[in-house]
Structures are given as C-alpha cells and as structure tokens.
MITOR-263204 format. One line per 3 residues: number of its first residue (from 1); their letters; for each residue x, y, z of C-alpha. Coordinates in steps of 0.02 Angstrom, whole numbers, plus 50000, padded with zeros to 5 digits. Layout:
<recs>
NUM	a	X,Y,Z  ...
</recs>
This chain:
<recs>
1	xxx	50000,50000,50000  50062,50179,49985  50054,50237,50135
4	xxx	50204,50094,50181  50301,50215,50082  50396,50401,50127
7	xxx	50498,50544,50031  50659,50545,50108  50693,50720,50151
10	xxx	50823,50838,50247  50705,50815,50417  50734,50621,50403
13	xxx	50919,50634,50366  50923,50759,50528  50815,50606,50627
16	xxx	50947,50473,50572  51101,50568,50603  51003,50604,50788
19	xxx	50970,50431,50802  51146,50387,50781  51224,50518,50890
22	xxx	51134,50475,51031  51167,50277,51017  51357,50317,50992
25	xxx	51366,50417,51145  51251,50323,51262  51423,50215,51325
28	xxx	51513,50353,51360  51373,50461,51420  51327,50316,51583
31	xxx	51529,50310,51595  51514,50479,51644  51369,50504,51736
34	xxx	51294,50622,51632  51115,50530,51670  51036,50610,51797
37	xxx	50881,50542,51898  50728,50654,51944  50596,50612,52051
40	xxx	50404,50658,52047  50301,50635,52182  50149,50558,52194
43	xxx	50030,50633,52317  49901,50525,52422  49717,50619,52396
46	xxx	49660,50588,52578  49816,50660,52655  49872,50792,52516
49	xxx	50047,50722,52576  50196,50650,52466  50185,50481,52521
52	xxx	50334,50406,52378  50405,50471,52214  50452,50400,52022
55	xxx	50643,50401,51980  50652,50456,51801  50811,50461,51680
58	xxx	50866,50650,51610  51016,50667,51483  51130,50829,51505
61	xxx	51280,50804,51402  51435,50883,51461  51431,51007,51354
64	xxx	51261,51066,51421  51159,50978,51285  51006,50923,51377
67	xxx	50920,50793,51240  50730,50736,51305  50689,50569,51355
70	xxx	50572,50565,51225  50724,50570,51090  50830,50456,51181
73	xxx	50722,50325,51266  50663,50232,51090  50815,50245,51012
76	xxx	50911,50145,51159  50742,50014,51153  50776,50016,50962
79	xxx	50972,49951,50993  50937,49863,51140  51029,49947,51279
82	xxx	50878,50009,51368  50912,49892,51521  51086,49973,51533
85	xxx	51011,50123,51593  50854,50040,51661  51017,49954,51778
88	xxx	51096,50139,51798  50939,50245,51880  50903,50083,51987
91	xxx	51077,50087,52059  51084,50259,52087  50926,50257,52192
94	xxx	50991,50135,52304  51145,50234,52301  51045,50373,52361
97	xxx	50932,50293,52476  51075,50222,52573  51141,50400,52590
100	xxx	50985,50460,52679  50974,50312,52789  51162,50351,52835
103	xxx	51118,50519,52851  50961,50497,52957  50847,50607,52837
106	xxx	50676,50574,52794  50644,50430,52675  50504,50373,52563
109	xxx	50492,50230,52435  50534,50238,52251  50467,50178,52106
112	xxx	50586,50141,51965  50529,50101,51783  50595,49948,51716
115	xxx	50589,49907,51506  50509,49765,51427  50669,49696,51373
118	xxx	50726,49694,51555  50602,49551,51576  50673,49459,51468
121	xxx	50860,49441,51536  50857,49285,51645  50954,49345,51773
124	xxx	50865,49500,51828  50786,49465,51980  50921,49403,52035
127	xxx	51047,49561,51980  50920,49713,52062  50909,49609,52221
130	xxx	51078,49592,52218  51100,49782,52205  50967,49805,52345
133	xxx	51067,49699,52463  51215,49773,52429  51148,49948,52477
136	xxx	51061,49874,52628  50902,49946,52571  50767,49913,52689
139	xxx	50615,49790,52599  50463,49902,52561  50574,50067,52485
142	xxx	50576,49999,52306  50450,49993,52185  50475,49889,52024
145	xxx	50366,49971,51870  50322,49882,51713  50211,49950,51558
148	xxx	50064,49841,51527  50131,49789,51361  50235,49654,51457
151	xxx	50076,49567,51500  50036,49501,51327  50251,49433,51323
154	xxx	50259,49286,51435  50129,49268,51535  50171,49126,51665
157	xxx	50382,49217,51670  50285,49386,51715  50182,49329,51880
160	xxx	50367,49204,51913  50431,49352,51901  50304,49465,52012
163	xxx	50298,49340,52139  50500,49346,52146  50512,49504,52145
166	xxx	50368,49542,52305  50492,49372,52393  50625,49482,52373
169	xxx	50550,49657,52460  50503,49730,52313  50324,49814,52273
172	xxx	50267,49806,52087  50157,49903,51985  50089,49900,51826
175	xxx	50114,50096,51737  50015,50158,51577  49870,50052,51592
178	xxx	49760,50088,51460  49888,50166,51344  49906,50004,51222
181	xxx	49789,49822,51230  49736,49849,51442  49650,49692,51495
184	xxx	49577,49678,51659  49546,49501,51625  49736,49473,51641
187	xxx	49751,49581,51775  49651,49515,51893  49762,49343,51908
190	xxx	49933,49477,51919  49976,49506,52109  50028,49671,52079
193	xxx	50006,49808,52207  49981,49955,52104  49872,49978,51942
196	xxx	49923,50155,51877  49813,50261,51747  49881,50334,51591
199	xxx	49846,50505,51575  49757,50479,51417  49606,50433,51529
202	xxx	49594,50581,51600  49601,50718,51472  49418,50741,51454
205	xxx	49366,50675,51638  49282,50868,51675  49174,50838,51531
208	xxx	49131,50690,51457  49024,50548,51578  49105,50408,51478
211	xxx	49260,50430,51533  49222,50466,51713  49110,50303,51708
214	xxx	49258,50223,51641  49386,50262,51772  49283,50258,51913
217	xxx	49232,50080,51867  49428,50030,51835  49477,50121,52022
220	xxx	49307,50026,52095  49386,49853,52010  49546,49859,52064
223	xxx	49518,49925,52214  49393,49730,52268  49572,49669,52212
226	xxx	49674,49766,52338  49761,49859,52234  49804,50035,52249
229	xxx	49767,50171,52113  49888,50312,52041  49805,50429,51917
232	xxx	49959,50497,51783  49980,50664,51715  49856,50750,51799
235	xxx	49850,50939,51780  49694,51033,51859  49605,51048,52017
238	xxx	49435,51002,51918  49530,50831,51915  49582,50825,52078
241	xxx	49405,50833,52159  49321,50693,52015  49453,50599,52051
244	xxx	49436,50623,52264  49261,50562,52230  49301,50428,52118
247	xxx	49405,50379,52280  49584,50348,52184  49726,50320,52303
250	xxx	49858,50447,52229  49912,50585,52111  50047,50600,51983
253	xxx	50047,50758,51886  50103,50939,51849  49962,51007,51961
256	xxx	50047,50967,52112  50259,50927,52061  50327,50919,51922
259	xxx	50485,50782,51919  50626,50859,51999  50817,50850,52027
262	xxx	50870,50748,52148  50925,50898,52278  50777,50978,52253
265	xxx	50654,50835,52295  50782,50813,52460  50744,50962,52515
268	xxx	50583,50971,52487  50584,50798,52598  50671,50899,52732
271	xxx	50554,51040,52689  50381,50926,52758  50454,50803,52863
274	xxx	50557,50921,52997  50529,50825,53134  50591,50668,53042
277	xxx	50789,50737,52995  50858,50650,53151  50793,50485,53106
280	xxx	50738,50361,52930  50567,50374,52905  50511,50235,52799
283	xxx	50322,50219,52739  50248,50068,52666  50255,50074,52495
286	x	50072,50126,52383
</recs>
C-alpha cells in the first residue's frame, strides 16, 4: 500500500544522524554520569501528603546539551541497551537511599521504571536484588514498574517474576494502563500492588460521563482486588476533586510537582518532614 512508503527528506536525514548520535554516545554518556535521575512525587488524595516518588532518567551532556527522554528512550529500546540504563537509575537510587538512611533524613519509597526487554534477561531478579542487598536497602522502599505491554510477552515468566520480585521486598506496579491492549481480565490473576492510569484517561474527565464512568469503574475494580490506584499526568484541580470522589489512592501530575532533581526533591523531603531529619522514616510502599 502507499502509505508503507515516505519521501526521504532533509528532516529524516536530521532524525537518522540524531538517532545515531545518541546511540554512539550512550556508552560514554553512563561512563560519565551524565544521566541524571529526577523524582516526581505522587501525592496521596486523603492526606494531600507525598507519600513516595518516580525516579526518572534525564540526559545533560557535558557540554550542556540536555536531549529529552522522549528522543533518547526509543532509540536505546531500538538498539537494545535500554536495560543498561534501566540498571543505571536503579543503582543510583539505592545509592541514594542508602545515603539518607546514613544520614538519618527522611525517606520514602521509590518507584523505578523497568523496560520490557529487562524482563526478558534471565538473570534480573536476581541482579536488582543483588544491588538492593548490597545497599542494605530496607524491603518496602523499592517499587518495580512495568508497562502493561509486558503482560501480553510471557505470561506465566511475568507473575514468576512478580511473585519473585514481592519474595525479594520489592512492590510492583503496573504503569500506563490503558495506553496500548489493557486487559483487566489478565490483571486480575497479576499480584501486583499498584494499577496506575495513563493520563490519556483523564484528558476529558471534567466533561465527558464516559470517561468518568470508565475510570471510576477501573479504580472501583481494582480496588475489590486490593490494589492501589495512581492517576498519571494529571493537571487541574477540576481533576483532583472527580478523582477524590472517584476515591483513587494517589496523584501524579504537573498540578501538584513536576519531576525534579534529585537535591531539590531532598529538600523538599526535609522541607515537610522536619521532625523526621534526626531519624529514617520509611512508609509502606502505595
């Protein structure tokens, strides 16, 4: 068919020559730290308190080149070497975590994103609960995410794999439900702790009943399960309350933090948890 076909043209050659810079550099650039990890908190809707965070991967290159995650990110699953950094930000949490602990500031678990070709090395279980041990991170800190997309892989390695993962301390959550083939049917035999909404749920919630029908009946669902709720992306008050209603657990969006560098979400940890600075506070994770 025609539409299988496209005019090359100087916008494509710019996309390739991208493409390639950023796979050529991507050894050199976790050599050198130049990945940096943000976090963005999630907020629980009873409490209006930061209750844990998501650790998220930002490029600045050393010559002050900051290239989105959105350029970067599908070129490293295109060649492959997406668990190299999925490996990176995962160590330097713990890395981070243990320095708070040491430090006796306040503390609050972490989710980290891990890529669909992660599940597939054999050994990787067995490698992130290596790195947990060797951090002494305390169980309940670290939350493994997975897209949805991993449910239609391997079916029985994904609940091994879940139930190996909760063995060894770890909670697990399932991000961007919704956002490609979502079945609840599936779901509902996956002992997962968290079930978290893609935004694109929520961009008409203030004004169309469908989708407020919708999400309320996923958050009512899941919830019979014991499983916890995180609405993504969420931007306005208006969403806020439907959502308070709806009776979701937590909040992920711009309209209350955006992600932010790791010394800035540190202080603001110091910032609402004053009383805590002499001593690890450590809440269970969502």
């Amino acid at each position: 068919k025609f539409d299988r076909y496209r005019f090359y043209n100087e916008s494509i050659r710019r996309q390739l020559f991208l493409e390639k810079d950023i796979e050529s550099c991507m050894g050199s650039a976790l050599e050198n730290k130049e990945f940096k990890v943000y976090y963005q908190p999630k907020v629980d809707l009873k409490t209006n308190q930061i209750v844990c965070s998501e650790a998220l991967a930002r490029w600045q290159k050393a010559d002050g080149t900051v290239i989105p995650p959105s350029d970067f990110i599908p070129v490293f699953e295109k060649n492959r070497t997406i668990p190299q950094l999925d490996q990176y930000v995962f160590e330097s949490v713990c890395v981070w975590l243990r320095k708070l602990l040491d430090e006796g500031k306040p503390v609050l678990p972490v989710s980290i994103n891990v890529s669909r070709l992660q599940f597939c090395n054999m050994d990787f279980v067995e490698t992130y609960a290596g790195i947990k041990k060797s951090y002494a991170i305390p169980d309940g800190l670290l939350e493994i995410e997975f897209t949805e997309s991993v449910m239609f892989d391997n079916w029985e390695r994904l609940t091994s794999i879940v139930d190996q993962l909760h063995s060894c301390g770890f909670a697990c959550s399932i991000d961007d439900f919704g956002k490609g083939y979502s079945s609840l049917g599936m779901f509902k035999n996956l002992n997962v702790d968290v079930l978290k909404i893609d935004a694109l749920f929520f961009h008409n919630l203030e004004t169309e009943e469908k989708d407020r029908l919708l999400v309320e009946s996923i958050i009512q669902l899941v919830r019979q399960f014991g499983v916890k709720t995180v609405a993504e992306g969420i931007e306005t008050r208006e969403q806020i309350e439907i959502l308070k209603h709806m009776r979701c657990d937590y909040i992920q969006g711009y309209v209350y933090y955006k992600p932010m560098p790791q010394k800035e979400y540190e202080k603001l940890l110091l910032q609402l948890f004053p009383l805590c600075a002499q001593e690890a506070v450590t809440v269970c994770p969502v």
